[in-house]
C-alpha positions, 0 to 999 in steps of 0.5 A: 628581907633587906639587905644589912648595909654590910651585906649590900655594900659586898653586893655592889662590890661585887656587881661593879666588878661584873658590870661591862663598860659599854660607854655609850657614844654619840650625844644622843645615846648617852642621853637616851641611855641616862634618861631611860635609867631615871625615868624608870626609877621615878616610875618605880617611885611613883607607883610606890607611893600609890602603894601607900594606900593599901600597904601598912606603915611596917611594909611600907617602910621595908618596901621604901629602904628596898626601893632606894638601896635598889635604885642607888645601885641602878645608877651606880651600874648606869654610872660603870657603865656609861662612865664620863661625867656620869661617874664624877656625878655619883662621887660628887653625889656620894659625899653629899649626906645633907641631900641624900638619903643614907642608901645613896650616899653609902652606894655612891661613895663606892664608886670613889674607890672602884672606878674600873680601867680601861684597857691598854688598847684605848688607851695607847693611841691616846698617849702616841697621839698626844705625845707625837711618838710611840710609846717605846720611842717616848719612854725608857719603861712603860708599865701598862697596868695602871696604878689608878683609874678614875672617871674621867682618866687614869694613871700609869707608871713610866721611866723616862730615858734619863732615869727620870720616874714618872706617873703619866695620866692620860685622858680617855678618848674624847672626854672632852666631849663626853663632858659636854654632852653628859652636862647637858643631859645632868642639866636638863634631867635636873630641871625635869625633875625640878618640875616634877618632884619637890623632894630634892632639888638637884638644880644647884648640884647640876650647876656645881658640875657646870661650874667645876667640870671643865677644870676636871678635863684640863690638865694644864690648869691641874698642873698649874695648881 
């Protein structure tokens, strides 16, 4: 029996929540991990539409809502759990109603607001190297519970020795390359799947993360604008 979309939407809740972040490093690794996440979901597609053959139109149409509101949280776990760019993509993904279908841009959209932090230990070394200083040295006030976390970076709030109030994004530890290598990966699934489906074609959007991505990990050309 499916799932009211109240009552899925309470379920991803509450499963990101529950979803370790494992990111895993290396080119190679975030490829196989992405990979293995799609391939699996197109097998999953692929023998329910040999289903169709034996199955009724009434359970056919239960069993494909079902499949689809299944494989979108797939992808939003794979998502929690990989992070980089993979995470940008769901947003990106989850505002598209005029791709996808309404399981997916519900499921995605949520990855907008429930991005989980990462802990202060990844992210300290990261602020004292870029800074040239430690923390204590750098800053009068320090809070170490983030105000906001996103896919590629989160935010801090902190108070300068002149008083001065600021937020402080850091970015995670080498999200430059992470980047690099999950576009790739997006470019070379989408095209993959370019030849071997004809439903939707994700080629323009993997070109719209090539085309908008760099800015994301640029805090110079952020500030600029």
């Amino acid at each position: 029996m499916s799932l009211t979309p109240a009552q899925a939407e309470q379920r991803m809740l509450r499963q990101m929540r529950e979803t370790p972040i494992r990111p895993p490093n290396g080119r190679l690794r975030r490829s196989i991990a992405l990979g293995s996440t799609v391939t699996g979901l197109w097998l999953r597609w692929r023998w329910l539409r040999v289903q169709r053959r034996f199955r009724g139109a009434e359970a056919m149409t239960e069993a494909t809502h079902r499949f689809h509101q299944r494989a979108a949280e797939s992808v939003v776990h794979r998502a929690i759990k990989q992070q980089g760019l993979i995470v940008k993509t769901c947003q990106f993904l989850g505002s598209r109603a005029d791709v996808l279908m309404d399981e997916y841009v519900t499921t995605l959209s949520l990855v907008h607001d429930q991005v989980p932090p990462r802990p202060w230990n990844e992210i300290r070394p990261v602020i004292e190297e870029q800074l040239h200083g430690s923390v204590e040295t750098l800053f009068a006030e320090f809070d170490e519970e983030p105000i906001a976390a996103a896919s590629l970076a989160q935010v801090y709030r902190a108070r300068k020795h002149d008083g001065t109030a600021v937020a402080v994004k850091v970015q995670y530890p080498g999200i430059d390359r992470i980047v690099e290598w999950d576009l790739q990966s997006i470019t070379l699934l989408a095209n993959l799947w370019s030849k071997l489906e004809n439903v939707i074609d994700f080629r323009p959007i993997a070109a719209e993360m090539r085309r908008y991505a760099p800015d994301e990990v640029d805090f110079v050309h952020e500030r600029s604008e």
